[in-house]
Legacy VTK file of the C-alpha trace (Angstrom):
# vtk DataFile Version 3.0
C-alpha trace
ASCII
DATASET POLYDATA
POINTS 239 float
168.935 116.814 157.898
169.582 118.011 154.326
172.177 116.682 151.533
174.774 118.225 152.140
175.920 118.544 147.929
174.000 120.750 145.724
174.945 119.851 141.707
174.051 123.362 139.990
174.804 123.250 135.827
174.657 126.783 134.004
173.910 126.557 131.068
175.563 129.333 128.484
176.905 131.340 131.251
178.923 133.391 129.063
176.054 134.146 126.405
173.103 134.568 128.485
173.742 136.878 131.500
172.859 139.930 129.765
170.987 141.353 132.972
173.867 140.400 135.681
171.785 137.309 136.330
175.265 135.140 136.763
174.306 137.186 140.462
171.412 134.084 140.768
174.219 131.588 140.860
176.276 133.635 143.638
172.892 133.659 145.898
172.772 130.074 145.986
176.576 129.513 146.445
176.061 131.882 149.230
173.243 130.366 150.763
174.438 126.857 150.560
177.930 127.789 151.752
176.014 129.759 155.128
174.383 125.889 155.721
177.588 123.962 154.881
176.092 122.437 151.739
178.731 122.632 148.819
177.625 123.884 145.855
179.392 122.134 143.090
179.187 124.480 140.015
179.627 123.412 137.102
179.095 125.119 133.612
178.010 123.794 129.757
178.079 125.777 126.282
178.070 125.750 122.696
178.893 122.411 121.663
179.098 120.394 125.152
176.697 117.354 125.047
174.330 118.010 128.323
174.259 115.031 130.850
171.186 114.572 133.389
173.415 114.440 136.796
172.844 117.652 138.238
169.816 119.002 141.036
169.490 122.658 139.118
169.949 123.697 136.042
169.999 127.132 135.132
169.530 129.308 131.796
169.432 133.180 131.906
168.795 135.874 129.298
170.743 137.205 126.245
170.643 139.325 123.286
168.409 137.792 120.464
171.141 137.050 118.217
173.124 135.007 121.214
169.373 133.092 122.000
168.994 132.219 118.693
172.792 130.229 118.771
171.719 128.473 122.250
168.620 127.677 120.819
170.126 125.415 118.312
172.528 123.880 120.220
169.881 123.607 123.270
167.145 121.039 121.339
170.577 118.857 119.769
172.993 118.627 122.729
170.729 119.533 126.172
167.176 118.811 125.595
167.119 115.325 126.092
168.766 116.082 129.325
167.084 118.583 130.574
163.655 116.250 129.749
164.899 113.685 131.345
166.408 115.658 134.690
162.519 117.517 134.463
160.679 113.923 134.922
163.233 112.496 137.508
162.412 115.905 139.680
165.294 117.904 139.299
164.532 121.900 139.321
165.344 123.716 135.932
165.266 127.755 136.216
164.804 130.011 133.110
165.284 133.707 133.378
163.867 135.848 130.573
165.809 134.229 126.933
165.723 131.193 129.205
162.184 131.088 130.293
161.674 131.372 126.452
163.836 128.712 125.345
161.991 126.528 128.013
158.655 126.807 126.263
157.888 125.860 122.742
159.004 128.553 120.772
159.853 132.178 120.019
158.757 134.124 116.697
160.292 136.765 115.607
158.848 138.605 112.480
158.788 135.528 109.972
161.485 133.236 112.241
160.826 130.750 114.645
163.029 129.995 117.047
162.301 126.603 118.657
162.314 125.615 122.340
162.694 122.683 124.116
158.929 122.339 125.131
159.288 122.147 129.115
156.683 124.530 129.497
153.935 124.803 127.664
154.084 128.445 126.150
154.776 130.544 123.283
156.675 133.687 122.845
156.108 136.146 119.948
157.746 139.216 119.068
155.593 141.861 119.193
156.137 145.609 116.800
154.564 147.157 120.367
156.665 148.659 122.866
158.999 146.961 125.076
157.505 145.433 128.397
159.999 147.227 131.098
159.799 148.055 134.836
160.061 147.183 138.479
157.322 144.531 138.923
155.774 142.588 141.499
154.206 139.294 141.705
152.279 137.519 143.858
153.443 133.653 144.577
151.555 132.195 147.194
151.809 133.695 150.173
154.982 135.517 149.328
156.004 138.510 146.539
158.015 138.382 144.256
160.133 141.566 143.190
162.138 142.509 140.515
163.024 144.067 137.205
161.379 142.978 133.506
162.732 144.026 130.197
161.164 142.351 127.337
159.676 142.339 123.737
158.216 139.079 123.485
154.788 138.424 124.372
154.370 135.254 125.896
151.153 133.028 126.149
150.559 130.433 128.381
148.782 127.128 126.931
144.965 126.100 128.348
146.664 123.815 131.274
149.751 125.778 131.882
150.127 127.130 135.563
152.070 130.600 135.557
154.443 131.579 138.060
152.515 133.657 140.089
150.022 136.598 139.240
150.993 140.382 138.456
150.361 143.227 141.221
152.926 145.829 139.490
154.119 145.110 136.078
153.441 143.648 132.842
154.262 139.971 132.912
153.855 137.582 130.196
152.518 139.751 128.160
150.661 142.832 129.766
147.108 141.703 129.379
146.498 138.453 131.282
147.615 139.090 134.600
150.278 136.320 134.433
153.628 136.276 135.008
156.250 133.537 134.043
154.913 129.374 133.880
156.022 126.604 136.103
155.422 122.548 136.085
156.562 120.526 138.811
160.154 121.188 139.365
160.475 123.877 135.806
160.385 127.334 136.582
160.356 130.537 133.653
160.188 133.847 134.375
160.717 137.530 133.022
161.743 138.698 136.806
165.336 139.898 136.558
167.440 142.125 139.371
168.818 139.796 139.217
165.952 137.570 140.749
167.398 135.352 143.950
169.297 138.387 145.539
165.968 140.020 145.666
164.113 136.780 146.760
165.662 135.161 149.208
162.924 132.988 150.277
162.520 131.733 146.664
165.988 131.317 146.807
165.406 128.701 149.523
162.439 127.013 147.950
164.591 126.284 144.676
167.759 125.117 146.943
164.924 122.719 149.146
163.493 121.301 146.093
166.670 120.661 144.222
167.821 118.968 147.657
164.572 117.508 147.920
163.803 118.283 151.224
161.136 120.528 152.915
162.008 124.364 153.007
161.747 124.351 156.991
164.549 121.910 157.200
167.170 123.944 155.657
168.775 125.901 158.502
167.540 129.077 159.078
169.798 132.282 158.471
169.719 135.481 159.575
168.240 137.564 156.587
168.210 141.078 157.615
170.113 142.438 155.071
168.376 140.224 151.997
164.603 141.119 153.851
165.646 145.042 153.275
166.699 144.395 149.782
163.470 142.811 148.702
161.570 146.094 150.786
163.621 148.164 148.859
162.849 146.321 145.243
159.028 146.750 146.457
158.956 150.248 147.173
160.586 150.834 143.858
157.220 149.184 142.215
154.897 151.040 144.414
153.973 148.936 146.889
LINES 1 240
239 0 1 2 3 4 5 6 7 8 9 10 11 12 13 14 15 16 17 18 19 20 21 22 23 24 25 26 27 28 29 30 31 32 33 34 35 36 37 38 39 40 41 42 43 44 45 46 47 48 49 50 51 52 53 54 55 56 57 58 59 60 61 62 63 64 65 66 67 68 69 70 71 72 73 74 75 76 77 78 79 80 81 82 83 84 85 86 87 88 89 90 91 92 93 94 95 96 97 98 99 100 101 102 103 104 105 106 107 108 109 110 111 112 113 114 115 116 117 118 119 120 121 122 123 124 125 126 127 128 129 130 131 132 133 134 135 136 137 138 139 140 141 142 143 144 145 146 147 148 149 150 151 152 153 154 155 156 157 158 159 160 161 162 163 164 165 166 167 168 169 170 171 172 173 174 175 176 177 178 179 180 181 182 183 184 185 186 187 188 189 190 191 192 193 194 195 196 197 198 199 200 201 202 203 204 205 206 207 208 209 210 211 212 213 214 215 216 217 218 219 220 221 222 223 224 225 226 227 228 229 230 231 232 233 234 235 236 237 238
């Protein structure tokens, strides 16, 4: 048996979906509403104090100058929250300007832009070309497929466990191999598409550990048409 109520927050909906990534949050309203769990949405911006009664919180990408106003209003209003949601178990997702905001911080030229120090990484701007393409990454047994656009580099610290490692793609930063960081429940990433559409059995992992149940005990679903999409996102790397 799983719950049968899955408390999603987005954070910054309206700033940070500059990729279509608002599509994440329809993939798990979809997927819940296919099991009869209800999905109770719910959404918190600039100037909304954060409270720690949700299973998933979410946080997607934006333009610079819209990361660097969430950023602010992210370590005063939400941090403590999201801290305290992180220890009790509760999944947080970070997408791109998200993923960034989750680590410690992200320099640009001579500014710093703090984060909220989930994840132990650090992002810097770097004056070499942007990190863009279809990539694919290997997480566990599965792939993950998608789309990266980025300019920061980002570097993982000496105990940090990334999200998976890079078979097509840049990643963090194009060197190491990595792509993304996770800790317990806290997941970043640069994978956009957006990411669940094209991932459906991620999808299901983040839904199962929000729950807090085992994957296999979430009913099954016919996924024909979301097992073509992710062949389709890996042909379009190369695989």
């Amino acid at each position: 048996m799983t719950a049968d109520v899955l408390r999603v927050c987005a954070l910054y909906p309206e700033l940070m979906n500059i990729y279509a990534d608002r599509g994440n949050l329809l993939m798990l309203e979809r997927r819940c509403e296919w099991r009869g769990i209800e999905m109770r949405l719910h959404t918190s911006t600039l100037g909304d104090v954060l409270r720690d009664e949700h299973d998933l919180y979410y946080i997607g990408g934006g333009q610079d100058s819209d990361q660097r106003r969430c950023a602010h209003d992210l370590a005063t209003l939400k941090a403590d929250a999201l801290r305290s949601a992180g220890e009790r178990g509760a999944c947080v997702l970070g997408v791109c300007g998200g993923y960034q905001l989750l680590g410690h911080f992200y320099e640009i030229g001579d500014e710093r832009v703090e984060g909220i120090g989930l994840l132990d990484v650090v992002t810097v701007r770097s004056s070499g070309p942007r990190l863009i393409g279809n990539i694919a990454v290997r997480v566990g047994d599965e792939i993950v497929v998608g789309f990266e656009n980025h300019a920061g580099r980002t570097r993982l610290g000496a105990a940090q466990e990334p999200f998976g490692r890079v078979i097509r793609g840049h990643g963090n930063d194009g060197r190491s191999g990595h792509e993304g960081a996770r800790r317990d429940g806290v997941l970043g990433t640069y994978v956009h598409g957006p990411l669940l559409p094209k991932n459906s059995r991620l999808c299901d992992t983040l839904i199962a550990s929000a729950l807090a149940v085992e994957p296999a005990n979430l009913t099954q679903l016919d996924d024909a048409l979301e097992d073509a999409a992710h062949a389709s996102a890996l042909r379009a790397t190369g695989l």
